[in-house]
C-alpha positions in Angstrom: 194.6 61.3 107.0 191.5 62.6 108.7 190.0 63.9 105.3 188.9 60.4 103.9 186.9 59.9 106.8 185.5 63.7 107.2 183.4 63.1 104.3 181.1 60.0 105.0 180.6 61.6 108.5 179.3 64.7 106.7 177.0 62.6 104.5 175.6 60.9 107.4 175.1 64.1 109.1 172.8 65.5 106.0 171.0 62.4 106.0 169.8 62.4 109.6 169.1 66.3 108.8 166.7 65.7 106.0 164.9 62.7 107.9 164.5 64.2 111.1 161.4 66.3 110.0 159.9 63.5 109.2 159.4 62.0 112.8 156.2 63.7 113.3 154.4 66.5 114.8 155.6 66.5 118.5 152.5 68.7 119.6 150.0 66.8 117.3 146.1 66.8 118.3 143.8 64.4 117.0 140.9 65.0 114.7 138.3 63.2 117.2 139.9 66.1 120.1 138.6 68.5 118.0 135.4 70.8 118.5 135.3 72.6 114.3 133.6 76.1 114.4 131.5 77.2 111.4 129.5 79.8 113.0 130.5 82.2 115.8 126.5 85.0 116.9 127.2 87.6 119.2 124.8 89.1 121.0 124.5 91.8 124.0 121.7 91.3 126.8 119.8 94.2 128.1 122.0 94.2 131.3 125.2 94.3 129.0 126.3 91.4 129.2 128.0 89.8 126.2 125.9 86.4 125.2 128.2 84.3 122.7 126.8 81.5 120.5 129.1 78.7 118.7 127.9 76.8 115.9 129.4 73.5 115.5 129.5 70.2 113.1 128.7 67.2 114.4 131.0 64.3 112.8 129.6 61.5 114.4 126.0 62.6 112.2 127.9 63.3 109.1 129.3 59.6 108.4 126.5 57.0 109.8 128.1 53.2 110.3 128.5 51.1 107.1 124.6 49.4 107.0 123.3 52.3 108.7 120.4 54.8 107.3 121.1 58.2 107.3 120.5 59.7 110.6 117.6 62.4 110.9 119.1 64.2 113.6 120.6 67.6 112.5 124.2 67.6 111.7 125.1 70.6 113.9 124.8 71.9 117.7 124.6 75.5 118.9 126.3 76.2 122.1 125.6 79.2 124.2 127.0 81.0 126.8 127.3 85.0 128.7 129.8 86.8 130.2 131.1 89.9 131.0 133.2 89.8 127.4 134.1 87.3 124.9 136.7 85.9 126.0 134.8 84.8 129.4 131.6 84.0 127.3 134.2 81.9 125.4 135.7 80.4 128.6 132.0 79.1 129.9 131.3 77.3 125.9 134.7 75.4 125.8 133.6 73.7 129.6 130.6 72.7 127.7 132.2 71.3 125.3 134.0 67.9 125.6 136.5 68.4 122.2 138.9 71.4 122.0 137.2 74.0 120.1 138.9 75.0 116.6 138.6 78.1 115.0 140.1 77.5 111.6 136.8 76.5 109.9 135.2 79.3 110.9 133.7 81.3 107.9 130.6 83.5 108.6 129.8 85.8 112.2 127.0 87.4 112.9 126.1 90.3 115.5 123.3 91.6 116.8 121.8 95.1 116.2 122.5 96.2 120.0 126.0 94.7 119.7 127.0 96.8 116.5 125.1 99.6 117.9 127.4 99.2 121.4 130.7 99.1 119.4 132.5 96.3 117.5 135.6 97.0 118.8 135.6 94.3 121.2 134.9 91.5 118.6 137.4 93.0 116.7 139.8 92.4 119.2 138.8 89.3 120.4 139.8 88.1 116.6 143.2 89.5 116.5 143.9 87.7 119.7 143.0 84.4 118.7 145.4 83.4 115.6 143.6 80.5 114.2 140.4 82.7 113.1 140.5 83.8 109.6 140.7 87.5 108.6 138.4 86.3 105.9 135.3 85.2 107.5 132.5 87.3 106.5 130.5 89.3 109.0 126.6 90.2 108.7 124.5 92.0 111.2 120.3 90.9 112.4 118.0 93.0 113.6 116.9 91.2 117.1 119.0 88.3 118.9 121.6 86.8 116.3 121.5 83.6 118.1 118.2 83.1 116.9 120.1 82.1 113.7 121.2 78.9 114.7 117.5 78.0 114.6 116.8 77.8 111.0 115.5 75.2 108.9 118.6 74.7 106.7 116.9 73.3 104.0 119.3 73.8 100.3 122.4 73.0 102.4 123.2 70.8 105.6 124.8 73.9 107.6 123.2 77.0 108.9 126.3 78.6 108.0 126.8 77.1 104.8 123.8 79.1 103.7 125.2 82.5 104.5 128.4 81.6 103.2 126.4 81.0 99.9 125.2 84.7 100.1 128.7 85.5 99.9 129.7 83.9 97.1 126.7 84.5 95.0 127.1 88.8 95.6 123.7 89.1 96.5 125.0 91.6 98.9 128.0 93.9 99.1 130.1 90.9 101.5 132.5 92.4 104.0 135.0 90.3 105.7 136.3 90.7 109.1 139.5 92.0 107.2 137.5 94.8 105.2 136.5 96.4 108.8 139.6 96.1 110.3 141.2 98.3 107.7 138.4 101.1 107.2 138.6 100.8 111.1 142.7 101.5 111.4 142.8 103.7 108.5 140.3 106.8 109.4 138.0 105.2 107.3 134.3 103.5 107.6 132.4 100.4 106.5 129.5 98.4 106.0 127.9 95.4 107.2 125.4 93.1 104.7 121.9 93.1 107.2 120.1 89.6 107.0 116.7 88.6 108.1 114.8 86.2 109.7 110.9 85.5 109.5 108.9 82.7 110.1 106.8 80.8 107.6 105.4 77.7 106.6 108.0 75.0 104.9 106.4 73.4 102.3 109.5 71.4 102.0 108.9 70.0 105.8 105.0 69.3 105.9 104.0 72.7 106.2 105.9 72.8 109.6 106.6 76.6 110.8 109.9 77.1 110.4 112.5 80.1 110.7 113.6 81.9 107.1 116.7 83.2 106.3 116.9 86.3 103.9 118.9 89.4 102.5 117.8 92.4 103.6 120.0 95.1 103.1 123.7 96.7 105.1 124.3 98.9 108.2 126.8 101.5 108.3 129.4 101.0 110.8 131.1 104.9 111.8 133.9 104.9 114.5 133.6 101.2 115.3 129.3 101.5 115.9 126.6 101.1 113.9 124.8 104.2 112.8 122.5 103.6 110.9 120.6 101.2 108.0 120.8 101.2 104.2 117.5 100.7 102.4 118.0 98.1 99.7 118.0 100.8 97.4 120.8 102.8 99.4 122.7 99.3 99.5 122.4 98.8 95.9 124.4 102.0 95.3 127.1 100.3 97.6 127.2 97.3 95.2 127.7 99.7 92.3 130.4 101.9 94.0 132.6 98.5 94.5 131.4 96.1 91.4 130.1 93.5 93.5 127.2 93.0 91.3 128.0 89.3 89.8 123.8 88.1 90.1 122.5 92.0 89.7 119.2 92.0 87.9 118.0 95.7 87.7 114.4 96.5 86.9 113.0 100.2 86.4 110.6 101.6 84.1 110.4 101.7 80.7 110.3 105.7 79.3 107.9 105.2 77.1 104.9 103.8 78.5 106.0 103.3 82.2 106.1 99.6 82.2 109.0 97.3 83.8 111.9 96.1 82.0 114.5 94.1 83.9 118.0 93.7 82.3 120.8 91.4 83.9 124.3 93.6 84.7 127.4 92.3 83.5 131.0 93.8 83.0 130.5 96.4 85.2 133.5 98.8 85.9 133.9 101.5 88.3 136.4 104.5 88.4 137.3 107.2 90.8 139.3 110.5 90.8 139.4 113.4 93.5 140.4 116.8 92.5 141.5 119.6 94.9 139.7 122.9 94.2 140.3 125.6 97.0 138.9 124.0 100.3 136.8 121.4 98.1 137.2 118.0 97.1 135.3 117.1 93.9 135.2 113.2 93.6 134.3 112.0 90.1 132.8 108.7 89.7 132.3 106.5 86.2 130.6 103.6 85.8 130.4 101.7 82.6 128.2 98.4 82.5 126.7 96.4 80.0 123.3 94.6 80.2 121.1 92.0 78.8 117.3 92.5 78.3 116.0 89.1 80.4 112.1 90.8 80.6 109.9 93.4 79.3 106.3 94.0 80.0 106.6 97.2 77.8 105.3 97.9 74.0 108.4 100.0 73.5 110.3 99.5 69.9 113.8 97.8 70.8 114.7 97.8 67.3 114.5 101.7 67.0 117.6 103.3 68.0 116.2 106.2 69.6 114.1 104.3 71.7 116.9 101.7 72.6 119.2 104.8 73.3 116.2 106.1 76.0 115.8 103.1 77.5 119.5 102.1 78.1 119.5 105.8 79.6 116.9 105.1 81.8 118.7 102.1 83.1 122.1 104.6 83.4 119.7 106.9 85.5 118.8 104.7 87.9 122.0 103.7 88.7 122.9 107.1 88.8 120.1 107.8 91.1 120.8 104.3 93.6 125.0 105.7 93.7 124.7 109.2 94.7 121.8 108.3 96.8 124.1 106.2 99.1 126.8 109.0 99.2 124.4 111.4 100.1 123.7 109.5 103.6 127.6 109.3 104.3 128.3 112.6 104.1 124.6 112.9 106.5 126.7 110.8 108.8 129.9 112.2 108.3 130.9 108.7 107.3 134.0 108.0 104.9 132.2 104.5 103.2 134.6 104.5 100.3 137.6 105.4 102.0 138.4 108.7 100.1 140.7 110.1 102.6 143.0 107.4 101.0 142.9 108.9 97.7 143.8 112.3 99.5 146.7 111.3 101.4 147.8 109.3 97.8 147.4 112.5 96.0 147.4 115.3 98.0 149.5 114.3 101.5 150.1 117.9 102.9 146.3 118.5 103.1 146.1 115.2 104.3 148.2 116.0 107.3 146.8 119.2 107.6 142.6 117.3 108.1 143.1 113.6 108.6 142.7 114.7 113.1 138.8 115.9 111.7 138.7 114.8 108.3 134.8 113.2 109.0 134.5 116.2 110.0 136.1 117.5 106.9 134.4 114.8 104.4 130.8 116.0 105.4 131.5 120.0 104.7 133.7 119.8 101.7 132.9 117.0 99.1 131.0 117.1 96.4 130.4 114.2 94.4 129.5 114.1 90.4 129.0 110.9 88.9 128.5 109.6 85.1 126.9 106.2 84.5 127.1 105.1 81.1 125.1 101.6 80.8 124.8 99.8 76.4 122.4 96.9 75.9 124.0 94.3 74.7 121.0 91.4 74.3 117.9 92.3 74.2 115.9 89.3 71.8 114.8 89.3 68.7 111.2 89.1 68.9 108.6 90.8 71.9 106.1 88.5 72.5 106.3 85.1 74.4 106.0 81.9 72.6 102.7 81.2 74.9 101.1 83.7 73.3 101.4 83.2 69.9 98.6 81.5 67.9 96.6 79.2 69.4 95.4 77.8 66.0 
């Protein structure tokens, strides 16, 4: 008799199931208790000290009152404090700071030359311990104090960090995320870190006001955790090629047959590498196909003759060539696996793997020996050679 009964009670009991979720979050935090990060500078003073700056967004500046102009003020505050690590340096910014700071937004960090130089081990860390920052923020390195970064004029966009986040996404570097390092770093391997720069100059935008200028310059090498020394933009070209981050690559060398600069635009460029075990060698054979378009040419040089065509494009393959094993050359100078080939051994070859991952920089600088092969085709390159502007005046 109890059956009859058993089942509404059971349909009731789903029902209060599916609608309890829906109460609400019982550790909820409001949006106006909230401090949002967008860029996290790390410095380290002369007397060791670690010196941590926290960019943040201002709400209040973002939305003005209905009726109300635009506010002039800037849209973001920089917040700095020292300590004897990050976490107290961290400890001192959040008493500053009347809002709970938030991590999630963060998407760009920046250190210091005499941090990376010190070791970045403590930043990494400092990451892994605090769950709401993303393995995908991008990291960059400056020459001088990073926090001098939170100083520019952002003028194309309304963040500091926005800007550097732009540099990302456009590839006009080889990007590294916080991620990237913390494999090489776990994995007996090595990275790099894009460098930026910062000078100061006139604004034409701002009333020829002197303002602070944020550029590209070019990557550090980080070995072991520390950097050890700087690409030149050359050196970090030949990084972009090694890992295809060349989506805005414009590559300009000179044309063989008077000497004169061409500039082609890469596109579809595609990497490959193999290792080979010979005796106590590693051979590591790189290929890199690419296709270009012809975007300027101060040279008389023939286009429409094939042989000609077929010198230049090999020109173009020769200084890729040239940029690639350039950049390998200084990592086995600094006993520095950059492109992680003791991966491809352990893939491949795991009993010599066991037998030299305990000294395989060691191992990397003595017995590798790279050969690459750059094959690069015109694909545009115009119909006619001389500019419109200089055609008849009549």
């Amino acid at each position: 008799m109890l059956f009859p009964f058993l089942k509404p009670m059971l349909r009731c009991i789903c029902v209060l199931l599916a609608v309890l979720p829906l109460a609400g979050c019982w550790s909820k935090e409001e949006f106006n208790d909230r401090a949002f990060v967008t860029l996290m500078l790390v410095d380290r003073t002369p007397s060791g000290l670690t010196e941590l700056s926290i960019g943040f967004f201002l709400p209040n500046r973002l939305a003005p009152g209905q009726g109300q102009p635009m506010s002039k003020e800037k849209p973001f505050a920089l917040v700095n404090r020292t300590g004897r690590d990050l976490a107290e340096a961290y400890q001192h910014v959040q008493k500053e700071v009347p809002r709970k700071v938030t991590w999630g937004a963060l998407r760009v960090i920046i250190v210091s030359g005499a941090y990376a130089e010190h070791g970045l081990q403590p930043l990494l860390d400092f990451i892994l311990r605090i769950s709401d920052i993303r393995l995908k923020a991008f990291l960059y390195q400056i020459n001088g104090k990073a926090q001098k970064v939170g100083g520019i004029t952002p003028i194309f966009e309304r963040f500091p960090s926005e800007i550097i986040r732009e540099f990302s996404h456009m590839e006009l570097l080889p990007c590294t995320t916080i991620k990237d390092v913390l494999y090489a770093h776990y994995n007996y391997g090595d990275s790099f870190i894009p460098q930026l720069s910062l000078t100061d100059k006139k604004m034409n935008s701002e009333n020829q006001k002197v303002g602070s200028w944020l550029g590209t310059k070019g990557a550090v090498l980080i070995r072991n955790g520390k950097q050890t020394a700087e690409f030149t933009r050359e050196q970090t070209r030949g990084i972009q090629w090694m890992t295809e981050k060349v989506k805005n690559m414009i590559l300009t060398f000179a044309s063989p047959t008077d000497g004169k600069p061409i500039s082609i635009r890469i596109a579809n460029l595609k990497q490959t590498l193999t290792i080979e075990q010979a005796d106590d060698r590693i051979d590591v054979h790189i290929g890199i196909q690419s296709a270009g378009d012809l975007i300027s040419t101060e040279s008389s040089a023939n286009l429409s003759d094939l042989t000609v065509l077929t010198q230049i494009q090999q020109a173009a393959a020769d200084q890729i060539k040239t940029e690639t094993m350039d950049v390998l050359k200084q990592t086995i100078a600094h006993h520095a696996d950059l492109f992680h080939i003791g991966n491809q051994i352990l893939w491949k070859y795991p009993e010599l793997w066991k037998r030299i991952k305990d000294h395989w920089r060691d191992y990397y600088a003595e017995h590798t020996d790279f050969h690459a092969e750059v094959e690069l085709r015109l694909q545009r390159f115009g119909g006619i050679k001389q500019p419109v502007l200089e055609g008849d005046q009549g």
